[in-house]
ZALUM-842775 format. One record per atom (N, C-alpha, C): atom name; z, y, x. Coordinates in steps of 0.05 Angstrom, whole numbers. Last residue first. Example, Ala and Ser with C-alpha at 12.3 -4.5 7.8 and 13.67 -1.06 7.14 Angstrom:
BEGIN
N:142:-45:257
CA:143:-21:273
C:157:1:258
N:156:-114:264
CA:156:-90:246
C:156:-66:264
***
This chain:
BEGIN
N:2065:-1047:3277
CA:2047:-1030:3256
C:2058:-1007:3261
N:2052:-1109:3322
CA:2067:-1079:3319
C:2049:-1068:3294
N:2034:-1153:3351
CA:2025:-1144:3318
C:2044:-1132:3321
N:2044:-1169:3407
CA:2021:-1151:3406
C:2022:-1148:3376
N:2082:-1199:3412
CA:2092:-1177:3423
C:2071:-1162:3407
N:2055:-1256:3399
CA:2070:-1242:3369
C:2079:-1217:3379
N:1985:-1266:3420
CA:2012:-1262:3435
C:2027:-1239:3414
N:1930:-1256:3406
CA:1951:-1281:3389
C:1988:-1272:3394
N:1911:-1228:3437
CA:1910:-1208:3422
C:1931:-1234:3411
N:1926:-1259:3498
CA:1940:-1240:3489
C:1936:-1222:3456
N:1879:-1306:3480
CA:1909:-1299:3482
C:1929:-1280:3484
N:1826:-1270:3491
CA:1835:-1291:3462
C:1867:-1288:3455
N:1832:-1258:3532
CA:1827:-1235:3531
C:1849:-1243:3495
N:1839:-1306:3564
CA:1857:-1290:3574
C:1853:-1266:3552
N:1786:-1319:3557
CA:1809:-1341:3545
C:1827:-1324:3547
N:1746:-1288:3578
CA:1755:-1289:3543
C:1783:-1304:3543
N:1777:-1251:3632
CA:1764:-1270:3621
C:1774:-1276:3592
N:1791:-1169:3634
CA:1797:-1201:3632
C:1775:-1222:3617
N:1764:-1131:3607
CA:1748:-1135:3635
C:1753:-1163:3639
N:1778:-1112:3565
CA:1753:-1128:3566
C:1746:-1129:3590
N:1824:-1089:3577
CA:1825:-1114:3561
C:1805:-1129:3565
N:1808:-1044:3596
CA:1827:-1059:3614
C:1823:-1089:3598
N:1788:-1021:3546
CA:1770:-1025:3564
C:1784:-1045:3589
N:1838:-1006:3517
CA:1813:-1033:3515
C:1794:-1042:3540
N:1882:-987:3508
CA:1870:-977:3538
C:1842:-1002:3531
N:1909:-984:3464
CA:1891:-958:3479
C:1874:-955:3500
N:1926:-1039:3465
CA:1915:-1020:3440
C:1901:-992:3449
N:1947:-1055:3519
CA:1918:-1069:3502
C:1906:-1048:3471
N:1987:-1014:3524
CA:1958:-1015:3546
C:1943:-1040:3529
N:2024:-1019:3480
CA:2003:-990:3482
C:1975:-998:3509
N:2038:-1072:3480
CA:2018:-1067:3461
C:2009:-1037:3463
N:2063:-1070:3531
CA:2037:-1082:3532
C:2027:-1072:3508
N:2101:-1033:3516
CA:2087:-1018:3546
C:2059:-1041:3545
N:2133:-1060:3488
CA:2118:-1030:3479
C:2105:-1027:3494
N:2147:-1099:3509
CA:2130:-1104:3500
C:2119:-1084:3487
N:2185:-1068:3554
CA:2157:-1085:3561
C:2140:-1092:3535
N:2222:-1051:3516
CA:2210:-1034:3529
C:2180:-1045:3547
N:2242:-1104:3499
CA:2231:-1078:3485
C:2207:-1067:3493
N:2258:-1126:3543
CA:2248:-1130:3526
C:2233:-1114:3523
N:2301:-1081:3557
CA:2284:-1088:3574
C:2264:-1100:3564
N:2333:-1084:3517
CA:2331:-1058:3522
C:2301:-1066:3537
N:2354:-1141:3531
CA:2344:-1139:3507
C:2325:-1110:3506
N:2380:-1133:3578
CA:2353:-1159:3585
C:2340:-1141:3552
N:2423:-1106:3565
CA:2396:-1086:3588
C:2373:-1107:3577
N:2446:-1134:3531
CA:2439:-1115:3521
C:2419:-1099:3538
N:2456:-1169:3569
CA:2447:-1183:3543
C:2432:-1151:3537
N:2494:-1139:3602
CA:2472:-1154:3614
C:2455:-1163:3595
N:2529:-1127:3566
CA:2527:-1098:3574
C:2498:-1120:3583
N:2563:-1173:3550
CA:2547:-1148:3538
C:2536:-1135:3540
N:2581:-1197:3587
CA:2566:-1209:3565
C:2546:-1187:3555
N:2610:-1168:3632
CA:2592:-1192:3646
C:2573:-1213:3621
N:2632:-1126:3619
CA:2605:-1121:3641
C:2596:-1144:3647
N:2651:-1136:3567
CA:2625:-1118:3563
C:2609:-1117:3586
N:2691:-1179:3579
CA:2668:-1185:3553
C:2645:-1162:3558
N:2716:-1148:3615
CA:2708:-1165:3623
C:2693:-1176:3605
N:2740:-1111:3583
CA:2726:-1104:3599
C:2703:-1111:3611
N:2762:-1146:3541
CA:2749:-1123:3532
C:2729:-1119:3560
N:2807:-1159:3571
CA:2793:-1171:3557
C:2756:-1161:3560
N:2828:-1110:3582
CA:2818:-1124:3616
C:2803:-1141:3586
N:2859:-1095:3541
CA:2839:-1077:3551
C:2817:-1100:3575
N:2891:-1151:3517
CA:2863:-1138:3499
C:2844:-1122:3527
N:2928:-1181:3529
CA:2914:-1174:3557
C:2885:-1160:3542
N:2952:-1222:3499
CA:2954:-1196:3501
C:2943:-1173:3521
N:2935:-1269:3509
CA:2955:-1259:3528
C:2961:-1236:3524
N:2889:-1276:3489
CA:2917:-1298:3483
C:2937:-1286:3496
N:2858:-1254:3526
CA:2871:-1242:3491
C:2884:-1251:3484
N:2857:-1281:3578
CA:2868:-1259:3577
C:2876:-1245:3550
N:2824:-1330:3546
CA:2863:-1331:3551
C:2869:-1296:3556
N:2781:-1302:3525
CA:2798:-1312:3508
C:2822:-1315:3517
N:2757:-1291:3580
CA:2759:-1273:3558
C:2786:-1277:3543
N:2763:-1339:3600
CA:2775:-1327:3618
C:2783:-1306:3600
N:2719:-1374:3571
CA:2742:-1376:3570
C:2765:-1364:3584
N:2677:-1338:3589
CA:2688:-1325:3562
C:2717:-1337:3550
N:2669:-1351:3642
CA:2672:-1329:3628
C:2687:-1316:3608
N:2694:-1420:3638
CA:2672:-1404:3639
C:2691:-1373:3637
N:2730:-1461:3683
CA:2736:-1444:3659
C:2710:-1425:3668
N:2754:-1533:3693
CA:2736:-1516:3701
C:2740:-1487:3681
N:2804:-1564:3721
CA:2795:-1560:3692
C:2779:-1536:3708
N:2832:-1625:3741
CA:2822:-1607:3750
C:2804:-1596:3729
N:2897:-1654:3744
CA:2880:-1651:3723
C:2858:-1619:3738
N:2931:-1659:3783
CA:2912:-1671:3795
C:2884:-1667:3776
N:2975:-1614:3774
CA:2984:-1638:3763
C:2958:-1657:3771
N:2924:-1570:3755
CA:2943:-1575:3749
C:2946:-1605:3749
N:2871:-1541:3790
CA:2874:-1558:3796
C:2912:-1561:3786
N:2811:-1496:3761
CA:2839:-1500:3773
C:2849:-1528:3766
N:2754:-1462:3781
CA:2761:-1488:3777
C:2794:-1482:3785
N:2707:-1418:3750
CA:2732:-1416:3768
C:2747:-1448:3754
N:2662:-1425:3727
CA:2661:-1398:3744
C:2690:-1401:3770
N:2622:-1470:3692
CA:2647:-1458:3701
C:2652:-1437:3717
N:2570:-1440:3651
CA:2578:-1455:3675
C:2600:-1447:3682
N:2548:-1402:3617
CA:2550:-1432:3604
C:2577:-1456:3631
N:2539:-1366:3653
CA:2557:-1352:3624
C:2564:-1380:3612
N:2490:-1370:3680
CA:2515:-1356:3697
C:2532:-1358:3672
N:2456:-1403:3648
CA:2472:-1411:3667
C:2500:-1403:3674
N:2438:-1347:3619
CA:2461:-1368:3615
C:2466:-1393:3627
N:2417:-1311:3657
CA:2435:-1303:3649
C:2454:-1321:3637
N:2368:-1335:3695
CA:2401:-1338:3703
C:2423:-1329:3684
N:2334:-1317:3655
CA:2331:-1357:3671
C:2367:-1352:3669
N:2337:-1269:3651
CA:2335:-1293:3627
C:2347:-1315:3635
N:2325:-1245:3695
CA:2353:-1244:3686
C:2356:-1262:3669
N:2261:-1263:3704
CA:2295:-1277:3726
C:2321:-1272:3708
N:2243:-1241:3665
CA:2244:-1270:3662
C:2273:-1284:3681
N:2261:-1184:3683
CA:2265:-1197:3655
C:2271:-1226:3656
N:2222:-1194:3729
CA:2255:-1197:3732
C:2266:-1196:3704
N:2176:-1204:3710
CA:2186:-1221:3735
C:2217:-1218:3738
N:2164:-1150:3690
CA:2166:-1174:3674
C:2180:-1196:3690
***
């Protein structure tokens, strides 16, 4: 869960924030990711486009999401089967997780 939350924190920072600063004429212009995406397609530059959209948007969106998943399957099978782990936590702890929206699966 600790690194879910890390890839979360950093994933849009790293994707919102300039990446590469250039300096025309004294005009200094910063360019994210995706504006790097877009001129390389402006350019006809589709495959590297492409490339560069799937290992640094897509492909990281899509593990964090996969990752997701897969944690909140892994809590609603250890509170739904495993109870006894449940009832060992204090009530307030015990209260909040059954509330927690991962845990109503059907």
């Amino acid at each position: 869960m600790a690194l879910l939350l890390t890839s979360l924190i950093f994933y849009f920072p790293a994707n919102l924030y300039p990446m590469m600063f250039t300096t025309n004429f004294g005009d200094r212009q910063g360019s994210t990711i995706m504006d790097g995406v877009i001129l390389l397609w402006k350019m006809d530059a589709n495959p590297i486009a492409l490339v560069i959209l799937t290992a640094s948007i897509i492909l990281p969106l899509t593990k964090m999401l996969i990752l997701a998943h897969l944690l909140s399957g892994a809590l609603y099978i250890d509170i739904n089967y495993y109870p006894d782990k449940v009832d060992k936590l204090p009530v307030d702890n015990r209260q909040s997780l059954h509330n927690y929206p991962l845990f109503h699966h059907h």
